[in-house]
Backbone bond lengths (Angstrom), bond angles and torsions (degrees), N, CA, C in turn:
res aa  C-N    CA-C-N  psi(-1)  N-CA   C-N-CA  omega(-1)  CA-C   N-CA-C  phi
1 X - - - 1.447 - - 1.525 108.98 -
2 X 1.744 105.32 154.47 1.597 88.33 -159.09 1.588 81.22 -129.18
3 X 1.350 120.80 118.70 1.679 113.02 159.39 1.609 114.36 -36.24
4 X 1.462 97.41 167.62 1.579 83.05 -167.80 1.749 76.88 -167.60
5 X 2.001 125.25 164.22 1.206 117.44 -178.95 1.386 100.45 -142.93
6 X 0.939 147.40 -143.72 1.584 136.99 -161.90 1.521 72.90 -143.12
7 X 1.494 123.69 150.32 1.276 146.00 -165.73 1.901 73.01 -128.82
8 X 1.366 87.47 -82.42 1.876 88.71 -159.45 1.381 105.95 -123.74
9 X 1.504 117.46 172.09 1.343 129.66 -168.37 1.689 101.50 -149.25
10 X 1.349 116.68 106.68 1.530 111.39 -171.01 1.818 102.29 -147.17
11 X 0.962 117.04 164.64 1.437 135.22 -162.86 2.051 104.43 -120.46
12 X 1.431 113.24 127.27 1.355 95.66 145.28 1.285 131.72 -103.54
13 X 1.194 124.65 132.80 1.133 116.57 175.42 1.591 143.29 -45.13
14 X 1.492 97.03 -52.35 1.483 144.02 -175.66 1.620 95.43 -52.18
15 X 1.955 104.07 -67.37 1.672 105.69 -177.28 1.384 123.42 -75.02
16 X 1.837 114.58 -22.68 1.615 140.97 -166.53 2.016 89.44 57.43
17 X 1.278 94.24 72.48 1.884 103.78 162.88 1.662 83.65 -153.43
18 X 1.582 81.21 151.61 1.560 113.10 175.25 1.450 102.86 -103.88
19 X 1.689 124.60 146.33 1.453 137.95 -133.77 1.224 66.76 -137.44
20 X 1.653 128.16 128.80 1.488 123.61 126.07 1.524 117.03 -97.49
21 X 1.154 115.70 164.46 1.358 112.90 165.76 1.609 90.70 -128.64
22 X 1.692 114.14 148.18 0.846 115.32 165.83 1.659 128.89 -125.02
23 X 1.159 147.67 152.57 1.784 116.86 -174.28 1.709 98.00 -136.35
24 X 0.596 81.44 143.64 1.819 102.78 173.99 2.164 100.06 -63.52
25 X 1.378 106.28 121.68 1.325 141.15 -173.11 1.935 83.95 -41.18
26 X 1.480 128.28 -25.01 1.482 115.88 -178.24 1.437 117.06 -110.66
27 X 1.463 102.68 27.42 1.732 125.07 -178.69 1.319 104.04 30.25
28 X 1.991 115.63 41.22 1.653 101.36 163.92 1.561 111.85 -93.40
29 X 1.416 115.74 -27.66 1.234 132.72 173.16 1.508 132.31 -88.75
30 X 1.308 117.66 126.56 1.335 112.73 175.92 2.049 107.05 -115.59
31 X 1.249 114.31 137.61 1.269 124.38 168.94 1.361 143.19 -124.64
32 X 1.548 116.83 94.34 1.363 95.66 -151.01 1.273 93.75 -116.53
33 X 1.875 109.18 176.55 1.845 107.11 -160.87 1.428 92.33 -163.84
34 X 1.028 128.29 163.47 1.890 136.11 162.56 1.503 99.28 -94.55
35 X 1.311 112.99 135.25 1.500 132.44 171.87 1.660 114.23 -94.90
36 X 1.166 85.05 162.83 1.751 82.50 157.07 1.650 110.03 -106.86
37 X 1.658 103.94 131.42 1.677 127.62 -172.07 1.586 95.87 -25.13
38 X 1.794 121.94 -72.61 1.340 117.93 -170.68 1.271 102.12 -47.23
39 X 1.413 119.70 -70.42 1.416 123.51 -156.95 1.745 103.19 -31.42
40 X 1.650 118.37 -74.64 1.282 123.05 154.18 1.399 150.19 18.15
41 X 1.761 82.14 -74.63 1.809 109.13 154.32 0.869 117.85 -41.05
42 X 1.483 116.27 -68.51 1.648 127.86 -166.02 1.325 115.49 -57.57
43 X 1.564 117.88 -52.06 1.242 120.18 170.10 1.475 122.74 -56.20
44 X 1.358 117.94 -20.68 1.770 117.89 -178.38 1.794 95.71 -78.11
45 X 1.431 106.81 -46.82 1.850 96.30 -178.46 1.262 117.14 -84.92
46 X 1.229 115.37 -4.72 1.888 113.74 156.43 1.420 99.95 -75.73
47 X 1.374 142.35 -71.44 1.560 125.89 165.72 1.694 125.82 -43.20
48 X 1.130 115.54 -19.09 1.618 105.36 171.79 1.750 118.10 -84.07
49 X 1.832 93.79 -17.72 1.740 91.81 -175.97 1.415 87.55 -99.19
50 X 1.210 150.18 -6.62 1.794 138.47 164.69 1.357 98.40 -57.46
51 X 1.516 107.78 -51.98 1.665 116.90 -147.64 1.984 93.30 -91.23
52 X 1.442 116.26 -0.83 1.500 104.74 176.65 2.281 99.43 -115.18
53 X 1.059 91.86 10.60 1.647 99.62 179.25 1.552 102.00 -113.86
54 X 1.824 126.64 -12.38 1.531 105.84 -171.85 1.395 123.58 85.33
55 X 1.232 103.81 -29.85 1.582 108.58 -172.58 1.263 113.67 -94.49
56 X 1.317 123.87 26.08 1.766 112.62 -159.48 1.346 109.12 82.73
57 X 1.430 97.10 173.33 1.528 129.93 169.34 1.752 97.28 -80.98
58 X 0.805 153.67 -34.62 1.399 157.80 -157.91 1.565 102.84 37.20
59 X 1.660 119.65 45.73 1.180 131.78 172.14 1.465 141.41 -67.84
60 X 1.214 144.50 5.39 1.297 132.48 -105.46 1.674 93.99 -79.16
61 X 1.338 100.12 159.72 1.455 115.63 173.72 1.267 103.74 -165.35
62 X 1.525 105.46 147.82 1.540 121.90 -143.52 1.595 94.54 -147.56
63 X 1.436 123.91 135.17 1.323 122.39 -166.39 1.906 84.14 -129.95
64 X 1.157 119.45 135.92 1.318 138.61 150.69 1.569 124.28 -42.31
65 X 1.105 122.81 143.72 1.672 102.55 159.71 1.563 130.69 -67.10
66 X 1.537 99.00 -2.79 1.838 108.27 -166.47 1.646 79.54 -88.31
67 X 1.208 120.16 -54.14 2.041 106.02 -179.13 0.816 121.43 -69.66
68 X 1.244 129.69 -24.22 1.519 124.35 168.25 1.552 109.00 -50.36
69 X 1.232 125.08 -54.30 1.235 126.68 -172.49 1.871 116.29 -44.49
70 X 1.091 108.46 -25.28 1.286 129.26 179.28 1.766 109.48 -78.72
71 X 0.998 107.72 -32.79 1.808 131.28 169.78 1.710 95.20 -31.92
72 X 1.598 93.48 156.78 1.668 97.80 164.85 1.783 76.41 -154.66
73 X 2.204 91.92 148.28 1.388 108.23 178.10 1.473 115.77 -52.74
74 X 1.626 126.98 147.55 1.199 133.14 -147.45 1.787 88.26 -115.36
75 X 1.182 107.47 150.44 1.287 124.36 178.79 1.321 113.77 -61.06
76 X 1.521 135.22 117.62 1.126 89.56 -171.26 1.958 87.32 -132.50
77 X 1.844 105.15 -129.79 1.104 102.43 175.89 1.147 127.48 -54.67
78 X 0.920 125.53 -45.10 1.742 169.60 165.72 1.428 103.07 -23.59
79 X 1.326 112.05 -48.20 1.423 123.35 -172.22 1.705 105.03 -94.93
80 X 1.242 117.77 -19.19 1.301 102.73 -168.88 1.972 98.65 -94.35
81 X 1.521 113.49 -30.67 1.087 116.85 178.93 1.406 107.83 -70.56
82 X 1.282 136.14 -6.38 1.671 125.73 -178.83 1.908 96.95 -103.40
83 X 1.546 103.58 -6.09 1.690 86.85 -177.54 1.558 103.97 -97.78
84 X 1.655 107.77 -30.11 1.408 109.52 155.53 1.767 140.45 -46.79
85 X 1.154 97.43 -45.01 1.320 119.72 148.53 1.560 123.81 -18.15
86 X 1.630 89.93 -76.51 1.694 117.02 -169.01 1.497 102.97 -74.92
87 X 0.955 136.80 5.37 1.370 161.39 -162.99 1.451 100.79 -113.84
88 X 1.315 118.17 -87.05 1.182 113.78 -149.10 1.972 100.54 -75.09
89 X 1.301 113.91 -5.58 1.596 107.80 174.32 2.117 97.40 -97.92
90 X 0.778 107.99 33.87 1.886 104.23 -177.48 1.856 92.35 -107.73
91 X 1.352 89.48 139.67 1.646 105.72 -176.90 0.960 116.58 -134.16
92 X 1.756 135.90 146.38 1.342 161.92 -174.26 2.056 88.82 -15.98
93 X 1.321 81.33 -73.96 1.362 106.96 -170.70 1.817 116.36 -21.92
94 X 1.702 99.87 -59.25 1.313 118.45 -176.20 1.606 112.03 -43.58
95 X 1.303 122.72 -31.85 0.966 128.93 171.81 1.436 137.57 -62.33
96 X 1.524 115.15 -14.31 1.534 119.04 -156.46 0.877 105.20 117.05
């Protein structure tokens, strides 16, 4: 079993399902799934009273190796330093 933390918590409108994403505690993994709306709920005000107490979410969540498999690689440093990158070499010019 692999700890795992809520990255994000989002709703569609369009379907009325709640989107978690979840990532593995070493941000290599990302896992995302449709909830059910209540289910959802509950979990956003169990994370708002962690995150309004200081102490955490006191959440645990635990992903299997059979869901993991379902996983796709998680964004990590790696990705933010190659967009930084592409950034800091962009010139007047590039623009028009």
């Amino acid at each position: 079993m692999t700890r795992m933390r809520v990255r994000q918590l989002t709703s569609c409108r369009d379907h009325r399902r709640a989107i978690i994403v979840l990532q593995d505690v070493g941000r290599h993994l990302a896992l995302t799934f449709y909830a059910d709306p209540d289910d959802a709920r509950r979990l956003a005000r169990k994370l708002d009273r962690g995150r309004k107490a200081r102490s955490g979410a006191n959440v645990a969540i635990f992903a299997s190796p059979g869901a993991l498999d379902h996983g796709k690689p998680a964004r990590g440093p790696d990705a933010a330093g190659h967009v930084v990158g592409w950034l800091e070499r962009l010139r007047p010019e590039d623009f028009g």
